[in-house]
N, C-alpha and C positions, 0 to 999 in steps of 0.2 A: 544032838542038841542043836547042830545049825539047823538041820532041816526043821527042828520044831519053832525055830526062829524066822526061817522063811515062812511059813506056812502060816504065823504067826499073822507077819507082814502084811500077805496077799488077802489074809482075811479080814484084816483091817482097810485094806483100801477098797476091797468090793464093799467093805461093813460103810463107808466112807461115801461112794459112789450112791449107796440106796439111800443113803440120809440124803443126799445132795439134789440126788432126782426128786422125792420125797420133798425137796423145800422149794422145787421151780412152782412158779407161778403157775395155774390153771385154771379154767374154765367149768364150773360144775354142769353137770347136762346140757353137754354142746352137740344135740341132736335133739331139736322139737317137731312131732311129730302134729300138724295141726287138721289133721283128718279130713273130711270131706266138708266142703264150703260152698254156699250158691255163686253166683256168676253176677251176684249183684251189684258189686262195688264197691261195697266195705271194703275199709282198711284192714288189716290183719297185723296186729301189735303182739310181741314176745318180746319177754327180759330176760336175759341170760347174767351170769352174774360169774366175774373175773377175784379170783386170792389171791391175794399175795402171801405166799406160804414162804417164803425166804426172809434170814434178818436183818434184811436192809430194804430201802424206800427203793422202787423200781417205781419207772414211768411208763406209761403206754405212750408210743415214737410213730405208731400209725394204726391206721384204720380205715380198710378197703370193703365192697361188696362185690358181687357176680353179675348183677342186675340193677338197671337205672330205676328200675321200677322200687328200689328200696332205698329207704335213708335210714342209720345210725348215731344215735345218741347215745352219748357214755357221761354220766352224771360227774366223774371227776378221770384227771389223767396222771395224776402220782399217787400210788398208795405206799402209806406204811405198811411195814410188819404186820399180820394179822388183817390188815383190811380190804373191802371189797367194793370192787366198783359194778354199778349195773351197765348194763349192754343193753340198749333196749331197740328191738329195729321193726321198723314200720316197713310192711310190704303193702304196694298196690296191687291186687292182685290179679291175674291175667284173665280175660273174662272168655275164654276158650278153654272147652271142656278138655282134659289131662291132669296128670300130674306134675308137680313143680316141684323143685331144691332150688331155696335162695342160700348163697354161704355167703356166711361173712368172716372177715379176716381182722385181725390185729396182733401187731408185735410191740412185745415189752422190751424194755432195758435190760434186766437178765438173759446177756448174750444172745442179744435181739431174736428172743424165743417165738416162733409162731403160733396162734390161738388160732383154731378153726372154731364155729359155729355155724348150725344147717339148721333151716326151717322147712318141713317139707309140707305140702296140705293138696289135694285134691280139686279141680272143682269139676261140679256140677250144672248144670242149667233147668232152672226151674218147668219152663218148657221146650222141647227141640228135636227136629227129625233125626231119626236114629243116621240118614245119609244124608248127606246137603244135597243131591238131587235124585232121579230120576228118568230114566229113557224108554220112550213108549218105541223109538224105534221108527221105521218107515211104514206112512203111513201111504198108500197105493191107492190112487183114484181111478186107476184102467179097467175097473169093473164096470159093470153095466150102469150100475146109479150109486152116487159114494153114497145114498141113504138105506142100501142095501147092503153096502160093506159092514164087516163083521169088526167094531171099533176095540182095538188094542188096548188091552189092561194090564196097568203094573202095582204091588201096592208096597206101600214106604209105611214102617213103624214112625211112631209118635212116641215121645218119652213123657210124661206129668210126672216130676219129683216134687215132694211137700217134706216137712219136717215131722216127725210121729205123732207128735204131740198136738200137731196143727192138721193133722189131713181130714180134709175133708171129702163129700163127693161133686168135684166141680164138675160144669157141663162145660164140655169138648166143640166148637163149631170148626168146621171146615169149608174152607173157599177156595177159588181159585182164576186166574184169569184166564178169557174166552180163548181158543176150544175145549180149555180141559175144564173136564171135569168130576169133585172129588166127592167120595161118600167115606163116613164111618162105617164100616164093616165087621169089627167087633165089640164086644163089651169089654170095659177095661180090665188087662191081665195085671194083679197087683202084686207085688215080693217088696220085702225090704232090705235096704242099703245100707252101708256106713254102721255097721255093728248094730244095725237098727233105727238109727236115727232119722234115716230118709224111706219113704215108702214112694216107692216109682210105682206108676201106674201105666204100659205101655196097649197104644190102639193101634188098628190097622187102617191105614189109609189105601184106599182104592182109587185109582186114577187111570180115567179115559177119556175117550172126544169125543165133542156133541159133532158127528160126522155131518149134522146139517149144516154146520156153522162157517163151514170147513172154504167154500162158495168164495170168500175174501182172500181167502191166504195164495198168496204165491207161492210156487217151487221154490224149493230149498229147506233150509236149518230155521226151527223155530224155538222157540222158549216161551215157558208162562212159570207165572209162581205161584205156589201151592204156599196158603198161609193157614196156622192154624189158632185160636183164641181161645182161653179158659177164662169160666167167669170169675175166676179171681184177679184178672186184668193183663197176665203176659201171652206174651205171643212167639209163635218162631212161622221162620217163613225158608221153603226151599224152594229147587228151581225143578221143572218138568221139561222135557227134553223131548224134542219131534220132529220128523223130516216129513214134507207132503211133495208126494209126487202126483203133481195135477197134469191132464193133457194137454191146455192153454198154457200158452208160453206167448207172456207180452212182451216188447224190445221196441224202446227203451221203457223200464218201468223203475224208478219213478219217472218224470218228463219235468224238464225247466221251459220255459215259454222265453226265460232271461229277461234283462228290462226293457219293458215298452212303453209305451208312450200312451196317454188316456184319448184313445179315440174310439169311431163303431167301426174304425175299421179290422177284422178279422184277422188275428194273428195265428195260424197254424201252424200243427206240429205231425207227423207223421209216426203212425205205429205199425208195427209189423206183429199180428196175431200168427201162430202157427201152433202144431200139433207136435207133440210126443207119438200120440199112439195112431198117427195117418188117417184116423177118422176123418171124411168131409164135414163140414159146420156151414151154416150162412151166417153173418153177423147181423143182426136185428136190428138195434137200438141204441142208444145209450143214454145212462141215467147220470146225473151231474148232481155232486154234494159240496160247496151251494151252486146253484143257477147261475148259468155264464158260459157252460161250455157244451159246445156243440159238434155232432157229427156234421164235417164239410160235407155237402152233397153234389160239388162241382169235380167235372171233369174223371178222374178213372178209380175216385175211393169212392163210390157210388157204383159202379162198374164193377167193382173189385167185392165189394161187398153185398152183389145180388150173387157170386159165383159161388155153387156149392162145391168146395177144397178146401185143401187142408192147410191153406197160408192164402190170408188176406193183411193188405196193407191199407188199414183207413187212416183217415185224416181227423184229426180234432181241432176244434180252432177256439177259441175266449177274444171275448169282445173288452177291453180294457176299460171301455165307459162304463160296463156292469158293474165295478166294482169299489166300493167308498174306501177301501182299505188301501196301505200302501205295499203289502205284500201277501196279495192275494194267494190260496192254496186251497187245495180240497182232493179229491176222489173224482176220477170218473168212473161207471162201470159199465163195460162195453157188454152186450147180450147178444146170447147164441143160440143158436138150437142142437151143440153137442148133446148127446146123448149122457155124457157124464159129466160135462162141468158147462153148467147154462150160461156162467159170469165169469168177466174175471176184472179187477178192481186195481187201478195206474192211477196211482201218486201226482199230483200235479203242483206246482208253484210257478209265479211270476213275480214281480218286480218293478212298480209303476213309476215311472220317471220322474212323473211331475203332480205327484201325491203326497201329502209330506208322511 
């Protein structure tokens, strides 16, 4: 008889216990899933909705998120018995392609109980290279003629997402800034996304250099951007990636003249041409972008520059009265007769004293 009086007991206080849990306060569908979304900037609005399933009035005593990018509003902060308040939280949503969890937090007055809620959603980008860039690698000018060289090709996917319902066949252009340059190489490969809802459309971009072009650039690290447009008006743009190793080596390149003073008389500056690949060169000429600057023909850069080797040192000099501006600047470009690289193209600026 006691043990049926224990047993009695203990079933009563777990029978006690599941009422008890049974009456806390809770959060119905505190997991929204808001699936794949474009990258355009919409807000992204869910209500979630809080009972008070216990017989007494509890308050809600806070309310936290995860993320600045979100704000919550709750339509009231004490419920009776039986009632419900909404949770409604606005997300901005991140406009980089991934997946996202925003949680948000609140606790009640029933023994300051914890609420979780999560929004999770996707996004997308309507158009965008599959990598943000590209490396064509080193490009080597020590061949015979860089317009003989064999121009390095890399190629970068393209993504078009549209909504099922809305796709259409846009036309694809591609561009790029000088030397690279990009073609479309296939026809677009189309699947669809998001349980159907999005149909991606992926191209092949092909990218390489116009090697004639090549003639301006100095040694070293270079960059251009590959952009591409749909005629439904978006765009994405990535970066292409290039090392030129030319034979001409100018120092100092770019060149300051610093501030001078507006007269004819001749301000020069000294360059030091030389080789990578020991070839001899004569120095020819040089061409000036705008007019004003001149090869010195006095004393030993004249001398220096009839010698056929492999490091000459000329002189360039700018007339200050040539120019109406107060911070004159341009190109010169000094000509040779190497066999692989004819030009090579020095930066220039000054600084006019008494110009306003």
């Amino acid at each position: 008889m006691f043990r049926c009086v224990v047993l009695m007991a203990v079933l009563t206080v777990l029978a006690c216990g599941i009422a008890c849990h049974r009456e806390a306060s809770r959060i119905h569908d505190n997991h929204h899933n808001a699936g794949t979304i474009f990258d355009d900037g919409r807000e992204l609005v869910h209500t979630f909705s809080l009972v008070n399933t216990k017989p007494q009035v509890i308050d809600i005593v806070n309310i936290s998120k995860s993320c600045t990018c979100t704000s919550v509003q709750v339509d009231k902060m004490k419920l009776s018995p039986g009632e419900s308040a909404s949770i409604v939280m606005h997300i901005n949503p991140s406009r980089s392609k991934g997946t996202y969890k925003v949680l948000g937090t609140l606790h009640t007055s029933d023994n300051l109980k914890t609420h979780e809620y999560v929004v999770e959603y996707s996004i997308i980008p309507h158009i965008a290279f599959e990598a943000p860039s590209v490396n064509l690698g080193l490009i080597s000018s020590k061949l015979d003629s860089l317009e003989e060289s064999v121009s390095p090709s890399k190629s970068i996917w393209l993504e078009l997402n549209q909504t099922t319902e809305k796709a259409i066949s846009p036309i694809v252009t591609v561009d790029a800034t000088p030397p690279i340059v990009a073609q479309i190489q296939s026809e677009g490969v189309t699947k669809d996304l998001a349980s159907g809802k999005i149909r991606q459309t992926r191209y092949r971009i092909e990218t390489n250099v116009d090697l004639g072009s090549l003639q301006s650039f100095p040694s070293g690290i270079h960059s251009s951007i590959l952009t591409a447009r749909s005629s439904t008006g978006e765009s994405a743009s990535a970066t292409v990636l290039w090392s030129l190793d030319t034979p001409l080596i100018a120092a100092p390149n770019p060149i300051s003249f610093g501030v001078v003073k507006s007269s004819d008389t001749a301000i020069v500056r000294r360059i030091v041409i030389s080789t990578r690949d020991k070839v001899p060169f004569h120095v020819l000429a040089i061409e000036s972008q705008p007019a004003g600057v001149e090869l010195d023909e006095e004393g030993t850069a004249k001398e220096q520059a009839e010698l056929y080797t492999t490091m000459h040192t000329v002189q360039i000099a700018i007339r200050p009265s040539m120019f109406d501006t107060g911070f004159p600047n341009g190109f010169v470009k000094i000509l040779t007769d190497h066999p692989s690289q004819k030009d090579i193209k020095i930066a220039w600026s000054a600084i006019l004293a008494n110009r306003p």
